[in-house]
N, C-alpha and C positions, 0 to 999 in steps of 0.2 A: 937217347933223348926221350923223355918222358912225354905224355900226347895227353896234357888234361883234359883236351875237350872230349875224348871218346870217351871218359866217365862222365864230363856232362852231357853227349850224345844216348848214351846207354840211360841215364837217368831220364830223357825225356821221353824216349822209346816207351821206358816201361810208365810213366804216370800217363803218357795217352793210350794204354793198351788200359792200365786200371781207369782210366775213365770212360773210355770203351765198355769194358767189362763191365761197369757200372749202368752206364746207359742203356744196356744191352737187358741186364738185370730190373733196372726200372718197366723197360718197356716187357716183358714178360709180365711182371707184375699188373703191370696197367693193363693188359693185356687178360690177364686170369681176372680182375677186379669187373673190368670193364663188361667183356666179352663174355669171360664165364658165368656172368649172373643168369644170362638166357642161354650162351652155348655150352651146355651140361647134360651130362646125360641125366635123364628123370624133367629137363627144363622145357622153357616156351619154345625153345627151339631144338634145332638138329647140334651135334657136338662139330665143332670147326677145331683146323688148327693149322697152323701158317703153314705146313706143308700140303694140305691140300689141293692150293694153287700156286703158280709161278707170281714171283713178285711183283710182276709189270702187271698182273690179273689181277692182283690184290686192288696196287694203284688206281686201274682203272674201274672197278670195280666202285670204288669210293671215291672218286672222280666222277664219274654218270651218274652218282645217288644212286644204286641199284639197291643198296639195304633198305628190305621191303617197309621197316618202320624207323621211325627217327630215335636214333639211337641215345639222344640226350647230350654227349664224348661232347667236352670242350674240345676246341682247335688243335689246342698245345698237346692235351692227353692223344687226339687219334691222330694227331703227328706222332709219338712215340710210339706208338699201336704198331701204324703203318710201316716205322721203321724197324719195327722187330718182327713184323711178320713178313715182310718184304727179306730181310736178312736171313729169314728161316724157312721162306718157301721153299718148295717144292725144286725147282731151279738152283739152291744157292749150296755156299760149299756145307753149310750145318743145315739142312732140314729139319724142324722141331715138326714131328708126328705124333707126341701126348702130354702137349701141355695141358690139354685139358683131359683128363682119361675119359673113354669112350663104357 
């Protein structure tokens, strides 16, 4: 007996992994756009990169306003921010340690 749905099961598996992927990839980018205009090396600031602290530090972090100046980041962009470097801190199973090189 033939089981259509596991090819439709498998086909939804992989477009929420490619839209994953994709989200993951924006927020990277929003992330080098955003962040790396001051966190660069030679820049106004010091180089960061989501593995430097654990997620929940990230979170709270931008939660208490602790970034010393106002960073400008629409809502929507430093919710994609938040979500890829919260997925790439320091804690999580992929750490990103040079997305900005140092």
């Amino acid at each position: 007996m033939k089981r259509p749905y596991r090819r439709l099961s498998a086909g939804i598996v992989l477009g929420i992994l490619a839209a994953a992927s994709t989200a993951a990839a924006d927020g990277q980018a929003m992330f080098l756009e955003k962040c790396g205009a001051c966190h660069k090396s030679g820049g106004k600031a010091s180089v960061i990169n989501p593995a430097d602290k654990a997620g929940q530090v990230w979170v709270n972090y931008f939660a208490r306003g602790r970034h010393p100046v106002d960073t400008g980041i629409a809502e929507a962009d430093m919710k994609q921010i938040l979500d890829f470097i919260s997925s790439h801190a320091a804690d999580s199973d992929q750490p990103a340690t040079a997305v900005i090189p140092k």
